[in-house]
MARNUNU-571664 format. One record per residue (C-alpha): residue number from 1; residue in one letter; chain; z, y, x. Coordinates in steps of 0.02 Angstrom, whole numbers, plus 50000, padded with zeros to 5 digits. Layout:
# MARNUNU-571664
<pt resi="NUM" resn="a" chain="A" c3="Z" c2="Y" c1="X"/>
...
# end
This chain:
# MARNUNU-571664
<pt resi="1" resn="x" chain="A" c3="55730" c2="54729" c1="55589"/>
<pt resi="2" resn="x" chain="A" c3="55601" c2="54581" c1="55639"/>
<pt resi="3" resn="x" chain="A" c3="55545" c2="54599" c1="55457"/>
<pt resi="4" resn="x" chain="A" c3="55512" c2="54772" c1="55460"/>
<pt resi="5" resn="x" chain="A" c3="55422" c2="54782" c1="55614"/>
<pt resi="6" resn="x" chain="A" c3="55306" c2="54640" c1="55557"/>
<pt resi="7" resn="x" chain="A" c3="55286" c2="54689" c1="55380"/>
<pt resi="8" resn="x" chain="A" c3="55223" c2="54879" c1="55472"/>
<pt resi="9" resn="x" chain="A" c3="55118" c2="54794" c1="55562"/>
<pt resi="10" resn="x" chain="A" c3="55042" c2="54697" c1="55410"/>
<pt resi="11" resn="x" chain="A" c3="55028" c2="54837" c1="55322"/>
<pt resi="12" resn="x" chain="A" c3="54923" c2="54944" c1="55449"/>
<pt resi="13" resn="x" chain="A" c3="54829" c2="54828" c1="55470"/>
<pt resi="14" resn="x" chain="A" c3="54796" c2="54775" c1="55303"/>
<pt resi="15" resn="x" chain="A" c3="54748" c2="54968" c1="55293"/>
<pt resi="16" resn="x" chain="A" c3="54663" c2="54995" c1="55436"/>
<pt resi="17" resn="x" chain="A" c3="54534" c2="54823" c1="55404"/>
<pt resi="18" resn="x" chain="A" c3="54530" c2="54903" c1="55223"/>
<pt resi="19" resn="x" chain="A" c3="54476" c2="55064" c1="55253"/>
<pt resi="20" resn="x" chain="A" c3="54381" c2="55057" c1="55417"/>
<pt resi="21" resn="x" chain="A" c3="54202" c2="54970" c1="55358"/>
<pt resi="22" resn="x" chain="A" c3="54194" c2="55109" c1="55207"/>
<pt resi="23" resn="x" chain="A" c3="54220" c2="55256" c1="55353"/>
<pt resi="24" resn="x" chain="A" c3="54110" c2="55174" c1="55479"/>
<pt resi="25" resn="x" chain="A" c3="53954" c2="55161" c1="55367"/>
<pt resi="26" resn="x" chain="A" c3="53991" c2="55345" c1="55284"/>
<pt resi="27" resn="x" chain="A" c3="53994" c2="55420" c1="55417"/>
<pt resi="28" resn="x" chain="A" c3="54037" c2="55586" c1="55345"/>
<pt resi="29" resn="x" chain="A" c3="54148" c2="55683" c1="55446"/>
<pt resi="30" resn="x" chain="A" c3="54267" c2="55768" c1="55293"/>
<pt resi="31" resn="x" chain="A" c3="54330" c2="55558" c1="55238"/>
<pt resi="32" resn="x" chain="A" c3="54336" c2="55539" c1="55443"/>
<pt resi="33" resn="x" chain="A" c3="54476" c2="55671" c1="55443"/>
<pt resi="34" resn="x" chain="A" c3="54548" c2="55620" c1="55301"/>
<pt resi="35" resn="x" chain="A" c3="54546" c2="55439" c1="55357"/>
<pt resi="36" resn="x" chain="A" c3="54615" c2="55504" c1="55523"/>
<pt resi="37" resn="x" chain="A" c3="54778" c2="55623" c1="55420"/>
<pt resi="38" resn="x" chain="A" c3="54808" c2="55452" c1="55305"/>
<pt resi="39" resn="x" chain="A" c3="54821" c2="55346" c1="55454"/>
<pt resi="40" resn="x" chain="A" c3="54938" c2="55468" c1="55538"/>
<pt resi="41" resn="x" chain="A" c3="55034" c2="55496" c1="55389"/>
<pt resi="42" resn="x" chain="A" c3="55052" c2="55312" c1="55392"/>
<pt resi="43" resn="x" chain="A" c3="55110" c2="55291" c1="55594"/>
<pt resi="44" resn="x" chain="A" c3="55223" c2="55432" c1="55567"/>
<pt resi="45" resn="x" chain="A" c3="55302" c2="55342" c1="55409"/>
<pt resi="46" resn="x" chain="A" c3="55313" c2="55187" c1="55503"/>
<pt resi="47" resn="x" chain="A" c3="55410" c2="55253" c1="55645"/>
<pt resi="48" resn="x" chain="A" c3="55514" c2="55330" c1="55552"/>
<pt resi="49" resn="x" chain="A" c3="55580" c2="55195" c1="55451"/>
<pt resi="50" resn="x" chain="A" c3="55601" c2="55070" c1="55630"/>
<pt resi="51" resn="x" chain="A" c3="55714" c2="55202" c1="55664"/>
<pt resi="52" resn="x" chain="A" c3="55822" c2="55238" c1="55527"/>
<pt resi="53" resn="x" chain="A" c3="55982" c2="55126" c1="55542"/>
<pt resi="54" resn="x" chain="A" c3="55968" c2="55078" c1="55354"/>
<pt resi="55" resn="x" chain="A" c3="55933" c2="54872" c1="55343"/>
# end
């Protein structure tokens, strides 16, 4: 469980450091949102597996 939780946390972050600069200096609104619906996609995939009982 410990590895899953930090290897999530890697991973957004990894994601988040990745992709934030790029939508930051766009500034377009249409990558914003689908920045925004990746990001969520990617929190809501992450939950999920923390709580499945697999290991």
């Amino acid at each position: 469980m410990l590895f899953k939780i930090l290897g999530s946390i890697l991973a957004a972050s990894l994601l988040i450091v990745f992709i934030g600069p790029v939508a930051v200096k766009l500034k377009d609104v249409a990558f914003s949102v689908v920045v925004l619906i990746g990001l969520t996609m990617m929190f809501v995939d992450i939950w999920q597996a923390l709580k499945s009982k697999e290991d």
